[in-house]
C-alpha positions as CSV (number, residue, x, y, z in Angstrom):
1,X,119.5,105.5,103.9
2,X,121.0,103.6,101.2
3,X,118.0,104.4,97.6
4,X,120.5,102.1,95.6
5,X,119.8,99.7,98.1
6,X,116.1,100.1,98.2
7,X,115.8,100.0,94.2
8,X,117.6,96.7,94.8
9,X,114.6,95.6,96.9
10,X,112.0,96.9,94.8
11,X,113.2,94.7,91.9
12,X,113.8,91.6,93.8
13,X,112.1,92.3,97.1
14,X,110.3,89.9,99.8
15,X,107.3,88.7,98.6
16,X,105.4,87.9,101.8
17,X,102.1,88.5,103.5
18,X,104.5,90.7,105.8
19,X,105.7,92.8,103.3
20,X,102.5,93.2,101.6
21,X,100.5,94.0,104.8
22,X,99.3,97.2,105.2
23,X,100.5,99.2,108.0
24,X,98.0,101.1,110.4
25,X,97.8,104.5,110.3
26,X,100.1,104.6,113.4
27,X,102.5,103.0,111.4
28,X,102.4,105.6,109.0
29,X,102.6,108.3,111.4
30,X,105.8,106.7,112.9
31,X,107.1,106.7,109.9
32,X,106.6,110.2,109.0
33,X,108.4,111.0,112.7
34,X,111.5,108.6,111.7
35,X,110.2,106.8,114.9
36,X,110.8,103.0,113.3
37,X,113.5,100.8,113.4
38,X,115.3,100.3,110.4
39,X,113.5,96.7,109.2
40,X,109.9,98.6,109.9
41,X,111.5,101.7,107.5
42,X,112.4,99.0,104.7
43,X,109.3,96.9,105.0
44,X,106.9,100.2,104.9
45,X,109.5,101.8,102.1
46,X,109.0,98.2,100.2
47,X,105.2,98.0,100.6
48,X,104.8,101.7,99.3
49,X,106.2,100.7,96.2
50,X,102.9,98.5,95.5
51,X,100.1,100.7,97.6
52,X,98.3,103.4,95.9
53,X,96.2,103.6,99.2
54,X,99.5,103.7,101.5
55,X,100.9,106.4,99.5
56,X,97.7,108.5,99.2
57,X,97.8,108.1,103.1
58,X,101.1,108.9,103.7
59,X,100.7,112.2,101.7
60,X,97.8,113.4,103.4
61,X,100.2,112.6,106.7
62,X,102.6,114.5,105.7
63,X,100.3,117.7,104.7
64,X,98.4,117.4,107.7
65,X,101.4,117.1,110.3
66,X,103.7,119.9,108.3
67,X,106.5,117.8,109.1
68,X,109.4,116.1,106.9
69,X,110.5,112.3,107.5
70,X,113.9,112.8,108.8
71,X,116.9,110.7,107.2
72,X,120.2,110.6,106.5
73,X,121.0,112.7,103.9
74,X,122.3,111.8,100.2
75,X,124.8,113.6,98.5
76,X,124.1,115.2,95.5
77,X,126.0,113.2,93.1
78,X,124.1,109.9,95.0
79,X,120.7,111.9,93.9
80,X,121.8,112.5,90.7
81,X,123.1,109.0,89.9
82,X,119.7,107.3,90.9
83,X,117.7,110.3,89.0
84,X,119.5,108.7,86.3
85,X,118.8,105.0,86.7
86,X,115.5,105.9,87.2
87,X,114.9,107.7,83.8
88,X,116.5,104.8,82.3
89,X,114.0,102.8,83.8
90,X,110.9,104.9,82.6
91,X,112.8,105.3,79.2
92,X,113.4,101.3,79.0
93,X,109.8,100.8,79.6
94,X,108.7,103.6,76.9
95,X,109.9,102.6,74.1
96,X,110.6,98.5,74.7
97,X,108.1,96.6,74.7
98,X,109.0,94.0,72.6
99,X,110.6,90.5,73.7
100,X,113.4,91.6,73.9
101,X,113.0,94.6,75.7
102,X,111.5,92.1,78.6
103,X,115.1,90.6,78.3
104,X,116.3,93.6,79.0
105,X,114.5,94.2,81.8
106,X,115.4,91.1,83.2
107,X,119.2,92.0,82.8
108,X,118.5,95.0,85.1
109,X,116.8,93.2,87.6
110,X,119.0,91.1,90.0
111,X,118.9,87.4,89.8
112,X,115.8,85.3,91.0
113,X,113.8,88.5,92.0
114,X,110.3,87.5,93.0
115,X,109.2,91.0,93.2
116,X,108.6,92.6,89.4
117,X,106.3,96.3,89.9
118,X,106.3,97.7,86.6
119,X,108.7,100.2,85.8
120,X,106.5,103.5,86.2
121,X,105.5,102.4,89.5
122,X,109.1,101.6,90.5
123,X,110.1,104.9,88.7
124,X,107.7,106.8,91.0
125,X,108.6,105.1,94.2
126,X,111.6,105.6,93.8
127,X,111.8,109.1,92.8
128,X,109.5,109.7,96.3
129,X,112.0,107.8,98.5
130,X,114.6,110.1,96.2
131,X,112.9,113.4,97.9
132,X,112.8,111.9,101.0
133,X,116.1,110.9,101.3
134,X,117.4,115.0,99.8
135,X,114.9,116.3,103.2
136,X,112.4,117.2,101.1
137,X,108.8,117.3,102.1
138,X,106.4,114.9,99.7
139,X,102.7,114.8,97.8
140,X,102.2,111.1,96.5
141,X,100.0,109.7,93.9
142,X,96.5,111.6,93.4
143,X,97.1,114.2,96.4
144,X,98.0,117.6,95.4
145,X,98.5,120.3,97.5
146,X,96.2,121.9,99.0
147,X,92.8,119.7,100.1
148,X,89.8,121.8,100.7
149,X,87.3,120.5,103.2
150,X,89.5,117.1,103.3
151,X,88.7,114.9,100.9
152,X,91.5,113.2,99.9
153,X,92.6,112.8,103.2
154,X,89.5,111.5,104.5
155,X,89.0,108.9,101.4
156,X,92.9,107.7,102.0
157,X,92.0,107.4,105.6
158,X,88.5,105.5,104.8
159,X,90.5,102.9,102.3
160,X,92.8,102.4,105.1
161,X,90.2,101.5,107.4
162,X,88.3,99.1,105.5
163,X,91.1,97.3,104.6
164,X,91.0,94.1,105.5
165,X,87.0,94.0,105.9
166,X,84.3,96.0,105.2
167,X,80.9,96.8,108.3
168,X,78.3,96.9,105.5
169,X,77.3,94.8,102.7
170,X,76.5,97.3,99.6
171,X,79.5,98.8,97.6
172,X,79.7,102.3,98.7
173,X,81.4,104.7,96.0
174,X,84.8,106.1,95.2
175,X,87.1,103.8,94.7
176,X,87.3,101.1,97.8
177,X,89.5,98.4,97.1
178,X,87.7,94.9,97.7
179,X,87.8,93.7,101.1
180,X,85.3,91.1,102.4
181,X,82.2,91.2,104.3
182,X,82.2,91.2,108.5
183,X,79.0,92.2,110.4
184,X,79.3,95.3,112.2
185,X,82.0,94.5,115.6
186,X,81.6,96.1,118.2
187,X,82.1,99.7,119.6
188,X,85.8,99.1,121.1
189,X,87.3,97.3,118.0
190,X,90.3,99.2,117.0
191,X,89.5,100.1,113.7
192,X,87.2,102.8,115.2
193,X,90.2,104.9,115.8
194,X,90.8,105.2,111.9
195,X,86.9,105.5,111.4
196,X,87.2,108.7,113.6
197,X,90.5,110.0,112.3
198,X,88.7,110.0,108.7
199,X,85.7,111.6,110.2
200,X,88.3,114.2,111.6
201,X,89.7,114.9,108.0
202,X,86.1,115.7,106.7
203,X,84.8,117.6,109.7
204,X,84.6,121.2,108.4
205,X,82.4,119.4,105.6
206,X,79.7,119.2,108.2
207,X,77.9,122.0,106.6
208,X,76.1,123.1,103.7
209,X,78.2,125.7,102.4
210,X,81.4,123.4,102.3
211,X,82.5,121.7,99.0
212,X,80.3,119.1,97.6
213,X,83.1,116.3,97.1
214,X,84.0,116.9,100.4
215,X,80.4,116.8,101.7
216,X,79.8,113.6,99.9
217,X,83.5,112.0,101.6
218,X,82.0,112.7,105.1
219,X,78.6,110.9,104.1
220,X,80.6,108.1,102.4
221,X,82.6,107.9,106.1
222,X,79.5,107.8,108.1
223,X,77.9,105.1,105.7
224,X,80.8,102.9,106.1
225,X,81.0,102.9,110.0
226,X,77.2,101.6,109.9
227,X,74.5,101.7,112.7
228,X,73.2,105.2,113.6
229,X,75.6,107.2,111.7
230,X,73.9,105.9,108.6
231,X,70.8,108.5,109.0
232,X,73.8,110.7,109.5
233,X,74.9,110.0,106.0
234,X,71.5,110.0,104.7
235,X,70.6,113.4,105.9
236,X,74.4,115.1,104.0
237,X,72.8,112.7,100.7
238,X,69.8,113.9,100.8
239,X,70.4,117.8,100.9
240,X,73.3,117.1,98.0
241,X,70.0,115.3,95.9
242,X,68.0,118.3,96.8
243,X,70.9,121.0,95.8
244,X,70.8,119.3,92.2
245,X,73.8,116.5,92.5
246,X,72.9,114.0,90.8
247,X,75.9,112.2,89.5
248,X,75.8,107.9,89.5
249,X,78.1,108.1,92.8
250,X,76.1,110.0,94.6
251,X,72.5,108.1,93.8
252,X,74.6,104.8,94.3
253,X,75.3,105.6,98.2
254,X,71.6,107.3,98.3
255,X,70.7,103.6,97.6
256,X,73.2,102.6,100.2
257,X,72.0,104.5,102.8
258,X,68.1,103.5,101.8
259,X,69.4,99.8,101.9
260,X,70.7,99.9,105.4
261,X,68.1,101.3,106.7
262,X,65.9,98.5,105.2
263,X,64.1,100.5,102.3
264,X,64.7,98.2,99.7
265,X,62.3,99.5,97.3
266,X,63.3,103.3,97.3
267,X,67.3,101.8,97.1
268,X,66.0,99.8,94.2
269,X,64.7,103.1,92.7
270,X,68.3,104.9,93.5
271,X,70.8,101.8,92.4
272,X,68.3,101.6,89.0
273,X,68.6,105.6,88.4
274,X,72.5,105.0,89.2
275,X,73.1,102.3,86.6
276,X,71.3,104.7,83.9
277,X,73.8,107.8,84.4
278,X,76.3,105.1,84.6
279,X,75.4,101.4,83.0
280,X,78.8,100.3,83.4
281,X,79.3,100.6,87.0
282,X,79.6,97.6,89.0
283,X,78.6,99.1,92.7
284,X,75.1,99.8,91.8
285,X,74.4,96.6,90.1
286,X,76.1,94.7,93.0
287,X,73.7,96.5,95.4
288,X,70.6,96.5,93.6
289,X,70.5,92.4,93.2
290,X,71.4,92.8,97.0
291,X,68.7,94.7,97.6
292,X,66.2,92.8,94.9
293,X,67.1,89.5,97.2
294,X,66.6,91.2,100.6
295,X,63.0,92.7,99.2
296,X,62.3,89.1,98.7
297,X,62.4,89.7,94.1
298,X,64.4,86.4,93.7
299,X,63.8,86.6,90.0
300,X,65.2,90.0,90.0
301,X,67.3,89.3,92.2
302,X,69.1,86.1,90.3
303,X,68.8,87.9,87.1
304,X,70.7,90.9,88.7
305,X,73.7,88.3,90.1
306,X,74.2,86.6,87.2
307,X,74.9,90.0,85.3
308,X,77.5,91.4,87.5
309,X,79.1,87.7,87.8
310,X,79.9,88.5,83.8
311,X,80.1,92.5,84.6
312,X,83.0,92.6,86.9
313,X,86.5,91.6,86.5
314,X,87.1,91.0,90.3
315,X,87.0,87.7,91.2
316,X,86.9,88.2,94.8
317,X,83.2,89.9,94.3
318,X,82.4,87.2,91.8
319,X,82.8,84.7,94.9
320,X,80.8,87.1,97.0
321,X,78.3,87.3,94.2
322,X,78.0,83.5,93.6
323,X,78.1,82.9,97.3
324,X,74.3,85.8,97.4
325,X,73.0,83.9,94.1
326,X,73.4,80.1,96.1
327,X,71.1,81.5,98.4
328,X,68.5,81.9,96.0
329,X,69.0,78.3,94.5
C-alpha cells in the first residue's frame, strides 16, 4: 500500500455519495481481515479520513477481534518520510492562518482537488493508515484501550446503525449524528443485525453492579431499536434514577423512554428537569415540544418549536422542526 498515494487522495480525493457512504459494519470487518479488493480498501481508507463514527467503529473492531489489518509492509525510511510530511502539515496549520498561509496550503495540495479535510484530520488519518501500513495494531479517535462493560464499542456500533434513519422520533443522548425519521420497519430489516451486534458489545452491562456509562449505552441501544425493548430501557433508566444519576443525559432518555410509551406528561416532567441541569441542550428541547404537541399543549408545543428552530445550528432538525410546528398551524 502506497500512504504517499493515499495522502494524494485525501487532499484531492472523490467527492461522491460513494465515497462518502458509510460502510456496514461487514464492511468494516472485511477490512480489518484484508478481505477487500483494492478499490473497496481505498474507498473505506478515503471515507475514514472524514468519519469520526467509522473510525470509532473500526477501533472497537480491532480491540474486539485482537487482530491486525494485514498489508504490505513500508520500509522504514517510507514511514519516516510521510511522518515528516505529516508534521509539516500539522505544523503548516499551527501557526498559518493567515491568507497566505491558505496559499500555502493550496500549493501542497494537488491541482483542482475537490476534497479539502483540514489538516489535523488529514494529519491523524494519515498517521493511522501510517501504523497500519508498519503492521501495527490501531485505537482511533475517542477509543482508548481498554473498554469496560462496552461502551464505546456499543455507542460506535449504535451510530453506525442509525445512520441513514433513525426507528424513533425523540433525540436520544450521546452524541447521534442527525439522521432522519422512519417508522419502525419490520423485524427482518437488515439493520437488526447491527442493533444486535451493539446489544452484544453492552451485554455484561445487563446488571446492576456493571459501570454506569455502560449501563446507560445498553438502555440507550434498547431505546433506539423501539417496540418492546423500550420497557427494557426504561427498567436499566429507572434503577440508574433510583441509584442517584441524575445527569441532563440520563433524564433526557428517561423522557424518551416515558414518551414512547405514550406518557407525555411524566416525559414533559423529565425533558423540563433535563433542560434545567442543562438549558443549552438541544435533545431535550426537541423532545419536549414533541411531546407538548403529542399531549395535545399546542401553545406549548409552538412556543417550544420555535425556540429550538433558533437553538440549534443543524439545519436538517430545523426542517424536521418546522415540518412538527406546520402541523400545529
Amino acid at each position: 500500500m502506497n500512504i504517499s498515494a493515499i495522502i494524494q487522495r485525501l487532499t484531492g480525493g472523490r467527492t461522491s455519495d460513494e465515497a462518502d457512504r458509510c460502510p456496514r459494519e461487514a464492511g468494516i470487518l472485511a477490512y480489518t481481515e484484508g478481505k477487500v479488493s483494492a478499490s473497496e480498501r481505498t474507498r473505506i481508507e478515503t471515507h475514514l479520513t472524514k468519519c469520526d463514527d467509522c473510525r470509532e467503529l473500526l477501533a472497537a473492531t480491532i480491540h474486539e477481534t485482537g487482530e491486525a489489518i494485514t498489508v504490505e509492509p513500508m520500509s522504514d525510511k517510507e514511514i519516516k518520510q510521510q511522518a515528516a510530511r505529516v508534521l509539516a502539515y500539522i505544523e503548516l496549520d499551527e501557526s498559518k492562518r493567515d491568507s497566505s498561509a491558505r496559499e500555502a496550503t493550496k500549493r501542497l495540495a494537488p491541482a483542482g482537488a475537490g476534497l479539502r479535510p483540514s489538516f489535523p484530520r488529514l494529519a491523524s488519518a494519515a498517521l493511522v493508515l501510517s501504523a497500519v501500513a508498519a503492521g501495527t495494531v490501531i485505537l482511533i479517535t475517542s477509543y482508548r484501550g481498554s473498554d469496560p462493560g462496552g461502551s464505546a464499542a456499543g455507542m460506535a456500533t449504535l451510530r453506525q446503525a442509525m445512520k441513514d434513519e433513525r426507528r424513533n422520533q425523540p433525540l436520544i443522548s450521546g452524541d447521534i449524528p442527525y439522521s432522519p425519521y422512519s417508522p419502525k420497519r419490520g423485524a427482518e430489516d437488515s439493520d437488526d443485525v447491527t442493533y444486535e451486534r451493539a446489544l452484544d458489545k453492552v451485554k455484561s452491562a445487563d446488571n446492576e453492579k456493571a459501570p454506569v456509562e455502560s449501563r446507560h449505552t445498553l438502555a440507550r441501544v434498547l431505546l433506539a431499536k423501539g417496540g418492546r425493548d423500550v420497557r427494557k430501557a426504561l427498567i436499566i433508566l429507572d434503577q440508574l434514577e433510583a441509584e442517584g444519576v441524575q445527569s441532563a443525559e440520563l433524564l433526557n432518555d428517561l423522557g424518551v423512554a416515558r414518551l414512547q410509551l405514550g406518557d407525555y406528561n411524566a416525559a414533559i416532567d423529565y425533558f423540563t428537569r433535563a433542560l434545567q441541569k442543562s438549558p443549552g441542550a438541544t435533545e431535550p428541547l426537541f423532545n419536549k415540544a414533541l411531546a407538548e404537541q403529542k399531549a395535545g399543549l399546542d401553545d406549548e408545543a409552538r412556543l417550544d418549536w420555535n425556540q429550538f428552530i433558533s437553538a440549534t445550528s443543524d439545519d436538517r432538525l430545523k426542517a424536521e422542526a418546522r415540518s412538527q410546528l406546520s402541523l400545529l398551524r
